[in-house]
N, C-alpha and C positions, 0 to 999 in steps of 0.2 A: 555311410550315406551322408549326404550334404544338407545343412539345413538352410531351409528356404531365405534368402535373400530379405530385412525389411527393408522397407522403403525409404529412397534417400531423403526426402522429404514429408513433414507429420498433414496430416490431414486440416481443415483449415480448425475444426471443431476443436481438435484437443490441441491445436496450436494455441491458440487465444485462449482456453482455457487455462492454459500452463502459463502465459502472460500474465494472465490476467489475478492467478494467486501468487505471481510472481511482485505486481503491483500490491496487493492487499498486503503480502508479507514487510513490503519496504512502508506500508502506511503507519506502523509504530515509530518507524526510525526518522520519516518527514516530521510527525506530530510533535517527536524530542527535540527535532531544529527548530521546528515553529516556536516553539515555548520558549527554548534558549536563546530567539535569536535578542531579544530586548537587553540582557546581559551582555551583547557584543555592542549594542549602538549606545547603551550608556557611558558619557565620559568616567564618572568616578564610581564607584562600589555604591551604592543606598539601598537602605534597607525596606526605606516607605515604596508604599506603589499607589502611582498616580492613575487618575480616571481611565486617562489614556491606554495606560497599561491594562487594564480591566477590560476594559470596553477589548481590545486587542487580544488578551488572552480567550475570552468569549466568542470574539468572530472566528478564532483557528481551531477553537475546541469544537462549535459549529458545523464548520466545512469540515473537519476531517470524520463527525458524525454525519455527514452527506455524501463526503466520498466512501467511505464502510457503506452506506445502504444504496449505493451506488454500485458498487462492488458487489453486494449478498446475491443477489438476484443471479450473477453467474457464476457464482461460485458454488451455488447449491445444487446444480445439478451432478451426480456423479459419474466416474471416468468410465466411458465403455469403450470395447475392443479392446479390452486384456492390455494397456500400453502398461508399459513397468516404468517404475519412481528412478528418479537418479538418488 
């Protein structure tokens, strides 16, 4: 016997869903660029860190605490309709 055919296309619910822990999963790996990126625009190696820098590491540590509680809200709902993990 044949088994039933799913659907070529996901529904919109657990589409975005799956997005959207796709997005929260990459928000560790953005928060590691943001941090590093001051080590790229500096011309020589120092070891001091200036206001600036401070003030900067604070506004990305910030935002990536608003994009997480940005994110929580749909990620806490759990997967219905039986869809299987990759």
């Amino acid at each position: 016997m044949r088994r039933p055919r799913r659907p070529l296309f996901l529904a919109r619910a657990p589409y975005r869903r799956r997005r959207l822990r796709d997005a929260a999963r990459l928000l560790p790996v953005l928060g590691l660029f943001l941090l590093l990126l001051p080590l790229l625009w500096t011309p020589e190696a120092r070891v001091s860190l200036t206001a600036g820098d401070v003030v900067y590491f604070f506004a990305v540590w910030l935002i990536l605490i608003a994009l997480a509680a940005a994110f929580a809200p749909g990620l806490r709902g759990g997967d219905s309709g039986g869809e299987d993990e990759d």
